[in-house]
C-alpha positions in Angstrom: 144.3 40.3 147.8 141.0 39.4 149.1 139.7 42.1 151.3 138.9 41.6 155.2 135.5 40.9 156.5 133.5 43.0 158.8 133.4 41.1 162.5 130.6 40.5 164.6 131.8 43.6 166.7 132.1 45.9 163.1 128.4 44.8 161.7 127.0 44.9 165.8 128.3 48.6 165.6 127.8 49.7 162.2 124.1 48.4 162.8 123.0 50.1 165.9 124.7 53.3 164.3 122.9 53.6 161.3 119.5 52.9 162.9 120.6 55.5 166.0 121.7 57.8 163.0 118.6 57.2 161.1 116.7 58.4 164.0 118.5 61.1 165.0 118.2 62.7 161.6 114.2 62.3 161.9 114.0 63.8 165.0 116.1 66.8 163.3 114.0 67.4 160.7 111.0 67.3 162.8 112.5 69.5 165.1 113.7 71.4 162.5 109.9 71.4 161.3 108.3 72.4 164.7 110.8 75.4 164.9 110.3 77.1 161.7 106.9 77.2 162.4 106.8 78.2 166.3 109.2 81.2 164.8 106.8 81.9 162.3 104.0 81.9 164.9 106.3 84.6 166.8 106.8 86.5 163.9 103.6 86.1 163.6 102.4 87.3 166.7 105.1 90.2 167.1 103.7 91.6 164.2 100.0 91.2 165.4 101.2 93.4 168.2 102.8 95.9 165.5 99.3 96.1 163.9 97.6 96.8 166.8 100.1 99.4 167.6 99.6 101.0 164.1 95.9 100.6 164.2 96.0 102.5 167.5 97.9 105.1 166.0 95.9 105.8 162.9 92.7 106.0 165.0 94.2 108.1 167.3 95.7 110.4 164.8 92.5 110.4 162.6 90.7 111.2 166.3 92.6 114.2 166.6 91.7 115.3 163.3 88.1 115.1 163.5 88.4 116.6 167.2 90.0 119.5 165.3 87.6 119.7 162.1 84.2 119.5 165.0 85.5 122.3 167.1 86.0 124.6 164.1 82.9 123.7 162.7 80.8 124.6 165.8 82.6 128.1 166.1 80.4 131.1 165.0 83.2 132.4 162.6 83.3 129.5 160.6 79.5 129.0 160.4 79.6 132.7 159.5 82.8 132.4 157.1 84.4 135.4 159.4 87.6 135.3 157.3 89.6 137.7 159.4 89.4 135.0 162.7 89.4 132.3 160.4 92.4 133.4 159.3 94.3 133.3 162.7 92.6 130.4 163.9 93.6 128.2 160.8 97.0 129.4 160.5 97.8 128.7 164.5 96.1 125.5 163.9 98.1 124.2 161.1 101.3 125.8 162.3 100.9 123.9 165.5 100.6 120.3 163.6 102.6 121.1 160.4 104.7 118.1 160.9 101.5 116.5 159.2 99.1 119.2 158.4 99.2 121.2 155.7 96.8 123.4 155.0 93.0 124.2 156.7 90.3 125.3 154.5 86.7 126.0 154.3 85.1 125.6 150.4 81.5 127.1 151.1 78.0 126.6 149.9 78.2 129.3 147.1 81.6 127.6 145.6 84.1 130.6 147.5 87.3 129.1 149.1 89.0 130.1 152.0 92.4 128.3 152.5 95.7 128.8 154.7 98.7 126.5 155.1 102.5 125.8 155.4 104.7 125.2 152.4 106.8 126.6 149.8 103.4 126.9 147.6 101.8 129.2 150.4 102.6 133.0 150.1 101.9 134.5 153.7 100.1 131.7 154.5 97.5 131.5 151.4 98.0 129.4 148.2 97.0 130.6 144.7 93.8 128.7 142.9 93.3 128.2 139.0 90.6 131.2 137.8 88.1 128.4 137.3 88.4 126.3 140.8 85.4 125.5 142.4 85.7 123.5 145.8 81.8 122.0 145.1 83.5 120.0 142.2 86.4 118.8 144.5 86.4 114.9 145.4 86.8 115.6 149.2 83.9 118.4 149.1 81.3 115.8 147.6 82.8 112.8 149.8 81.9 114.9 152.5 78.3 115.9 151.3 77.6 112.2 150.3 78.7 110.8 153.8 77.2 113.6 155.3 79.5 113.5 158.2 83.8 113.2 158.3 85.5 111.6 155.8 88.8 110.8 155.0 89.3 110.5 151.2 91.2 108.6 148.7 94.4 109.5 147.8 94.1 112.7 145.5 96.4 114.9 143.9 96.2 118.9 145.2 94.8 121.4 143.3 97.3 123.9 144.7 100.4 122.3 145.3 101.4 119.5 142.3 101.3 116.9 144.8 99.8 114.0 146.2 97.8 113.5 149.6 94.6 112.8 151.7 92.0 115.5 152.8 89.7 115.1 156.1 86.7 116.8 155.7 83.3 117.8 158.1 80.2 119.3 156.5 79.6 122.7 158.6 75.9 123.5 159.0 74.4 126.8 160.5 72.5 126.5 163.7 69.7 126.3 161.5 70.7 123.6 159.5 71.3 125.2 156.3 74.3 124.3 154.7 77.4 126.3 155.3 80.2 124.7 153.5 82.7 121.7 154.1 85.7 122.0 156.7 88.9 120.2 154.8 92.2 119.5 156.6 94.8 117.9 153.7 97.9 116.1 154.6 100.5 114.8 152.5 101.4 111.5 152.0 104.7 111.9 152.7 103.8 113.4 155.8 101.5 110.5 156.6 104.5 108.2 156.6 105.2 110.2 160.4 102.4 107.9 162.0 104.9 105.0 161.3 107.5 106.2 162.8 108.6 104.9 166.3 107.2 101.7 165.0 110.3 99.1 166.3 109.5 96.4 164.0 112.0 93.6 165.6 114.1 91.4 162.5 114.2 94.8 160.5 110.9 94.7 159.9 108.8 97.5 158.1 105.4 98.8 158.0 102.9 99.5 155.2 99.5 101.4 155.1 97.7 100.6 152.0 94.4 102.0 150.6 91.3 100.0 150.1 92.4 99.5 146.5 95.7 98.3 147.0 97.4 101.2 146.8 100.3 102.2 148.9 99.7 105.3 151.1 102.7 105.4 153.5 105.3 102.8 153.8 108.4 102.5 155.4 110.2 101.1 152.5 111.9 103.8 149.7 111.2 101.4 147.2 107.5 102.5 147.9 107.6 106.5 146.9 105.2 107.5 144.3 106.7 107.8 140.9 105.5 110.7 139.7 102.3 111.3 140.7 101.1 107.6 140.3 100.8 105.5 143.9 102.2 102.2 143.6 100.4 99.2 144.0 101.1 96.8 146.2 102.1 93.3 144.3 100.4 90.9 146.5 97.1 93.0 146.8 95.1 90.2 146.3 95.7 88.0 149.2 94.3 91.0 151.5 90.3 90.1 151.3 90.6 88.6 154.0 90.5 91.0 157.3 93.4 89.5 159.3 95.9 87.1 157.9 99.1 86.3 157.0 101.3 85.1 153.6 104.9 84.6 152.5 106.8 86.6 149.8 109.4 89.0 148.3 110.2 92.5 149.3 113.3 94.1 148.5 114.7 91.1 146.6 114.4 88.9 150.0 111.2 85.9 151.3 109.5 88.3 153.5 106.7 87.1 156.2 103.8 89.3 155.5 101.1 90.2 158.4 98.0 92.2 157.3 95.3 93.9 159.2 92.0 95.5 158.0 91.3 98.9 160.0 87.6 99.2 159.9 87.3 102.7 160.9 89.3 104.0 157.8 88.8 100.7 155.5 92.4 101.2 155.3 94.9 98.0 155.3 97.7 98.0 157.4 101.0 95.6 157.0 103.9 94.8 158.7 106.8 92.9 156.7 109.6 91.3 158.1 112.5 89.2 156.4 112.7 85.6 156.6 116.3 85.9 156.6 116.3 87.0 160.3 113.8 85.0 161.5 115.5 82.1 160.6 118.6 83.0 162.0 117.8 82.2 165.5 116.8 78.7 164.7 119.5 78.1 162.6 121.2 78.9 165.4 119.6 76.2 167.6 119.3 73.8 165.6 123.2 73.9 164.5 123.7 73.8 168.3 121.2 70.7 168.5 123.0 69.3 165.4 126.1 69.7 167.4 125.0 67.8 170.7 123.3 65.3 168.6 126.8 64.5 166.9 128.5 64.5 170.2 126.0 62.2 171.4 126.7 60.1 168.0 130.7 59.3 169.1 129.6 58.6 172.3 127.5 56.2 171.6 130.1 54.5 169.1 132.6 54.5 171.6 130.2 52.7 174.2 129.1 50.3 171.8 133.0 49.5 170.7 133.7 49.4 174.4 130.4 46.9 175.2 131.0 45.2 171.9 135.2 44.1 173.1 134.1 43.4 176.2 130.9 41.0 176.1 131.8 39.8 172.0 135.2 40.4 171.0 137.2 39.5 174.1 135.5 35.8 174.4 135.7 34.9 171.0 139.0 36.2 170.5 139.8 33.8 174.2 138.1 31.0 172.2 140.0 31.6 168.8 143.7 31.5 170.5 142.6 28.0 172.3 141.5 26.5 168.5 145.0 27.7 166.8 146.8 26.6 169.9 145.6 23.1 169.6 145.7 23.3 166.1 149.0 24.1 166.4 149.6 20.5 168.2 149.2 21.6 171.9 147.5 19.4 173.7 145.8 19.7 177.3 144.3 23.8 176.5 141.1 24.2 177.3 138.4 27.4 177.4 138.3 29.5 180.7 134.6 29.8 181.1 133.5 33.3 183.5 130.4 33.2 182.7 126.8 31.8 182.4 125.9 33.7 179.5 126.1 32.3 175.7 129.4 32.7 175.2 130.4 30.2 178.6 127.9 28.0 177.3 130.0 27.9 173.9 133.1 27.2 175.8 131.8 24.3 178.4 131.1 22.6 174.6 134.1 23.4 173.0 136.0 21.7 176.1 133.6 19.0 175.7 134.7 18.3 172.3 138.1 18.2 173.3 138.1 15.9 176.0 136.2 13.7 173.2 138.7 14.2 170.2 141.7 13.9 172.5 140.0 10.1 173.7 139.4 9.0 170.4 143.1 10.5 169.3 144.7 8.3 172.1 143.0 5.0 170.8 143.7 5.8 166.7 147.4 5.7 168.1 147.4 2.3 169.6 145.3 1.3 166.0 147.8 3.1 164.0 151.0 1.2 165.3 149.2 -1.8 165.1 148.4 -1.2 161.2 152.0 0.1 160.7 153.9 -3.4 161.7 151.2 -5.3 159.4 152.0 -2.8 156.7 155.5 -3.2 156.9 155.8 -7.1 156.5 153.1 -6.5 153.6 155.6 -3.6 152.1 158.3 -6.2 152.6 156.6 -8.7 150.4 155.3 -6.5 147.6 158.7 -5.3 147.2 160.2 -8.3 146.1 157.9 -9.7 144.1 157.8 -6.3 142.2 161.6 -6.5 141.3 160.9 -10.0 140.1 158.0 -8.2 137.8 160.5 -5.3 136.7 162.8 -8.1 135.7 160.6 -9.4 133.0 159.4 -5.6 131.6 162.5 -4.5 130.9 163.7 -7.7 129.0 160.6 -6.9 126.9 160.7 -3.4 126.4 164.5 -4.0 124.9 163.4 -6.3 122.2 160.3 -4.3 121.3 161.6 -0.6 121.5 165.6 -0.9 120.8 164.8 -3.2 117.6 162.4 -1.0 116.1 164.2 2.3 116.3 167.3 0.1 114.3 165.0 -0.7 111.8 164.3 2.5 111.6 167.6 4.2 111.5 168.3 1.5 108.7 165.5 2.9 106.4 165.9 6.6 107.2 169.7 6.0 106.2 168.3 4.7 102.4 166.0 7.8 101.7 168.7 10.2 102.7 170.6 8.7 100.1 168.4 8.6 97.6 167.8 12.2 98.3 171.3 13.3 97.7 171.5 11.6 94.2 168.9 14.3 93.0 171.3 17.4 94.4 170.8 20.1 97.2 168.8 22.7 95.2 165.4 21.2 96.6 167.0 21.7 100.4 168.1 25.2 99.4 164.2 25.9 98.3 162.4 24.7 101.7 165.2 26.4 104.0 164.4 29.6 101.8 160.5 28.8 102.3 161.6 28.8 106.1 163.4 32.2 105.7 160.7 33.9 104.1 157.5 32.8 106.5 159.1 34.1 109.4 160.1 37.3 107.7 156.5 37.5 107.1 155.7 37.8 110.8 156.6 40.8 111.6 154.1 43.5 111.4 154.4 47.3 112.4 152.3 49.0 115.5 151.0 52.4 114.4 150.1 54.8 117.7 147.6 57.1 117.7 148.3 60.6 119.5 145.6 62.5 120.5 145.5 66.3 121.2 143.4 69.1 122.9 143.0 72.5 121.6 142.9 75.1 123.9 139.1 76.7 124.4 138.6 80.1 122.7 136.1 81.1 125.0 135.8 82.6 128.6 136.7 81.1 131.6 134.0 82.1 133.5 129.9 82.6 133.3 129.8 86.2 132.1 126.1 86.2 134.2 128.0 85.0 137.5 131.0 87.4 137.1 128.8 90.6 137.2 126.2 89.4 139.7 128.7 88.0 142.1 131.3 91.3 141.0 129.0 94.0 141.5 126.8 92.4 144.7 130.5 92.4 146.8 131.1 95.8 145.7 127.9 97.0 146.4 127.0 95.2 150.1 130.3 96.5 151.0 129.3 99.9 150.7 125.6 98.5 152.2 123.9 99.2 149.2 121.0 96.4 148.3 121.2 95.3 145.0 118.6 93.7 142.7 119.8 91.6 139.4 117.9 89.4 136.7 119.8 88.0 134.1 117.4 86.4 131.2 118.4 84.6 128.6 121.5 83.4 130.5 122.8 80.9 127.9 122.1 83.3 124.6 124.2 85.9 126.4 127.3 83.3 127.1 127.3 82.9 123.3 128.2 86.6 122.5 131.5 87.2 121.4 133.9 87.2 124.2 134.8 91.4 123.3 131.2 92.5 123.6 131.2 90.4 126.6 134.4 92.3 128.0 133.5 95.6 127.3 129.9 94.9 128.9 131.9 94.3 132.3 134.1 97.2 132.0 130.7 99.4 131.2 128.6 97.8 134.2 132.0 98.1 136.5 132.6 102.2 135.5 128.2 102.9 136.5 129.0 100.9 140.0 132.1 103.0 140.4 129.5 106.3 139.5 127.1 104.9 141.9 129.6 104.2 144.6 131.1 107.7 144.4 128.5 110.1 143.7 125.0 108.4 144.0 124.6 108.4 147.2 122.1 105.7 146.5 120.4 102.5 149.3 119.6 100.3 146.6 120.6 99.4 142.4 118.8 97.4 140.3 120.7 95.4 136.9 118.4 94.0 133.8 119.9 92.4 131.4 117.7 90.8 128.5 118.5 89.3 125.1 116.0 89.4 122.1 115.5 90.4 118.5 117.0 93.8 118.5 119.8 93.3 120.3 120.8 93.0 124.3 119.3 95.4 126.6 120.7 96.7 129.7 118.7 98.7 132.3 120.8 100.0 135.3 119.2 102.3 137.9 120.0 103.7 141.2 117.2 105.7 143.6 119.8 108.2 144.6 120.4 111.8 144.6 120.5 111.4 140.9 121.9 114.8 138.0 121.1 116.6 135.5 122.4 114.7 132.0 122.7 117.8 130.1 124.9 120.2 132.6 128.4 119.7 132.6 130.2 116.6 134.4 133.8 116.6 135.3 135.5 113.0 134.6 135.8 110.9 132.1 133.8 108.1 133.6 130.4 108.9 131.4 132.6 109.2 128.2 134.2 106.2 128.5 130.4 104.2 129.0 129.2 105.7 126.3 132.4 105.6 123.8 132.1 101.4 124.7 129.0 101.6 123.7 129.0 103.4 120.7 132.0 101.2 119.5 129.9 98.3 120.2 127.5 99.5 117.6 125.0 100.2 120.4 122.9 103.3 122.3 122.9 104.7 125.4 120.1 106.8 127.0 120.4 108.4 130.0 117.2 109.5 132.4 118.0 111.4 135.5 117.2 114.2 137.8 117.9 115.6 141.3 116.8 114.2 143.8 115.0 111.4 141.7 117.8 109.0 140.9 119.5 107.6 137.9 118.4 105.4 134.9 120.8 103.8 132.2 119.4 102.1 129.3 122.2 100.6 127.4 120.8 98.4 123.9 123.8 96.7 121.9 122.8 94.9 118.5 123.6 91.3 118.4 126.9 90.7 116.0 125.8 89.4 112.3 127.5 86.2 111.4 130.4 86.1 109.1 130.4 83.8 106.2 133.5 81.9 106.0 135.9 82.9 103.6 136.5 80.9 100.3 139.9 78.9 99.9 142.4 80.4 97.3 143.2 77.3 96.1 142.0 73.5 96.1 143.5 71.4 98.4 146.9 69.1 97.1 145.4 65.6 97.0 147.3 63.2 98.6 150.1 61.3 96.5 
């Protein structure tokens, strides 16, 4: 059935739609375009006024410090190392700030130290000092001395206390300008991390405060702890020459906006990093509403241009179409009601036009016609008898030459028939069997073909997508963040569909561990596959045990009795307070040779 065509009204609509569509699309992509980067500029600027915030606060706090390490230093007691008022002067000072300040010390001239503080490592206020400690050799005694004025020094860890932190020191003089010693305040890191608090990043934002090397002093992100006594460095320490800027990347396995700032005062750097994610949520936001009005605004236009379309295309033609079958279909006297001036009523004045003229010339063919008929009639009359006379004489002829010819030949067929039957019938006999056999030779056979699927051995689903996707939902529900990188995606498919099985049921029992005891924010999954084997690295940062006391449940057991069947390892690091780490290596399966036959194969008769 040959298929409809599109009408004037259909292409006129489908036209100015796909050109009004084309357009619309542009201008969504360019607005999309203008948005994402006016709420990056926000962003942007919101964190700008973060910075300035931070900034603000680190001078401030840094301020303070030096207020405090000046006023001690121009006190008599301290330029005479008066350790009885030292003593309650330090201790009141550091009590009063120990939120941040740990300990207040002088290291003098002649290498004595004098030291009080706040902490477990402090025993009624004083710490203990290796036999051989001498504050001169101290990096914070000769950053002092080399500046000659207050410092703040790199990141360093304590002689007294096995940890990490930051020292503010003041050279103290004598009124006489000898050389008494060097004033040291020392604050932990950890305790730095209070001058970011109160920071209301918007889009869960977070701030950083990174050393002129990189390294990460304070941070708002847990990730970011010192492991060990080793800072972390930040990843993208590179991109922060510059004093001010900007840059897009990843932090805590999301795109993360990046804003960085350069405090001169400290030559510290200071950066605020907020998610993508949220930023683009308010203009996804608008922009599905503008893709919503601009769709609206799509059917209305379709409906006004159907509307238009019938009233100044369809209706006329369609007028001027029922006229032409009408007359076609012998009506005569129709004619085009013309309404307008436009095209279309100049169309129908000519069409009427052209009837008028056919319908004259139709009236005059008739007058011709009847005339022709009565000349064609006597003419018919004559032909018609002088064609019976003709008819006469052919089939005289055609008797003699046809009915003689077939009795001669009758007469001669008759004579070989007979001479045929003196020799006998065997010869007929022969060429009816002949007959008999060629069509029994045209039958042939039809041989089908029946093809079959066997059913496929192997899993249904991506082993890779199955834990990702599995242990994500488990883990978001419980608003845990969680971190996976599965290499070698298409080597671990091929495993043997066992080892395959008893990797989920492993992976699934350490989620169910994490989920019940860990009281972790965050997991991370590795999953490799190389020479040795397939290696699996699971860790948690939560409040982590001790692998050698005693656990009730059978939850370890069973991980490590799947593993162990598997042929494999599994090594556990862990401690209070410090998180879990499961290393998990299984070696790849060795490929069996197939087995020899018993017998030949029975060839085929």
């Amino acid at each position: 059935m040959e298929s409809r065509r599109l009408g004037i009204s259909q292409k006129y609509i489908l036209f100015v739609s796909a050109a009004v569509l084309a357009f619309m699309v542009t201008a969504f992509v360019v607005t999309r375009t203008m948005l994402e980067d006016y709420a990056l500029r926000a962003a942007d600027e919101t964190a700008a006024l973060m910075l300035d915030q931070t900034d603000k606060r680190l001078v401030s706090f840094f301020s303070e410090l030096e207020a405090i390490s000046r006023s001690l230093a121009a006190t008599s007691f301290v330029q005479s190392v008066d350790t009885d008022a030292m003593r309650d002067i330090f201790i009141s000072s550091v009590v009063a700030r120990s939120r941040y300040l740990r300990a207040l010390y002088l290291g003098t001239a002649d290498g004595r130290m004098y030291e009080w503080g706040v902490g477990a490592e402090f025993i009624d206020f004083t710490p203990s000092f290796p036999p051989d400690y001498d504050p001169r050799k101290r990096p914070w005694y000769r950053n002092a001395l080399d500046k000659g004025d207050f410092s703040i020094s790199a990141p360093y860890r304590y002689a007294s206390v096995d940890d990490i932190g930051i020292t503010c020191a003041l050279p103290v003089r004598a009124s006489d300008g000898t050389l008494v010693g060097v004033l040291g305040l020392d604050i932990l890191l950890r305790s730095l991390g209070s001058v970011l608090d109160g920071l209301a990043i918007p889009k869960g934002g977070k701030a950083l405060i990174l050393g002129s090397g990189g390294e990460i002093i304070a941070s708002q992100f847990d990730e970011d702890r010192p492991e060990g006594m080793i800072l972390k460095r930040f990843s993208a320490g590179d991109v922060l020459a510059q004093p001010a800027g900007s840059f897009t990347g990843s932090a805590g396995g999301q795109a993360t906006q990046f804003v960085h700032k350069r405090i001169e005062a400290l030559d510290w750097i200071v950066v605020v990093a907020m998610p993508l994610e949220p930023i683009w949520d308010s203009v996804r936001a608008l922009l599905d509403l503008i893709g919503l009005v601009e769709l609206m605004l799509m059917v209305a236009l379709v409906i006004a241009l159907a509307i238009i379309s019938g009233r100044l295309i369809v209706s006329p033609l369609g007028h001027i179409v029922s006229v032409i079958n009408q007359v076609e279909a012998g009506q005569k006297g129709l004619r085009v009601t013309v309404s307008s001036l436009d095209e279309f009523g100049v169309l129908g004045d000519e069409f009427n036009r052209l009837l008028d003229t056919v319908e004259e010339y139709s009236s005059n063919l008739e007058d011709k016609v009847r005339t022709r008929t009565d000349e064609l009639r006597k003419l018919q009359r004559e032909n018609t008898r002088l064609r019976i006379i003709e008819e006469r004489r052919r089939i005289y002829r055609d008797m003699h030459d046809t009915i003689g010819a077939k009795l001669t030949n009758i007469f001669f067929c008759n004579s070989v028939a007979r001479d045929l039957a003196k020799d006998g019938s065997e010869r007929l006999r022969e060429l009816l069997q002949s007959a008999e056999t060629n069509c029994l030779q045209a039958v042939g056979s039809l041989k089908g073909i029946i093809l079959g699927m066997s059913d496929d051995d192997r899993r249904a689903s991506s082993f890779s997508l199955a834990v990702s996707a599995g242990v994500r939902n488990r883990l978001e529900a419980a608003d845990i963040a969680f971190d996976c990188v599965v290499k070698d995606k298409h080597a671990i498919e091929d495993l043997p569909t066992a080892i395959l099985d008893e990797l989920e049921k492993v992976i699934e029992e350490l989620v169910s561990n994490v989920l019940k005891h860990s009281a972790a924010s965050s997991v991370r999954l590795r999953i490799s596959l190389g020479d040795a084997g397939l290696a699996l690295r699971f860790s948690d940062d939560g409040r982590g045990f001790d692998p050698q006391a005693p656990i009730a449940g059978s939850g370890l057991g069973n991980i490590r009795y799947r593993i162990e069947n598997l042929g494999g390892s599994l090594r556990i690091e862990s401690a209070t307070g410090m998180g879990s780490l499961f290393r998990i290596t299984v070696p790849q399966p060795v490929p069996q040779a197939p087995a020899s036959p018993d017998r030949s194969p029975v060839e085929a008769e």
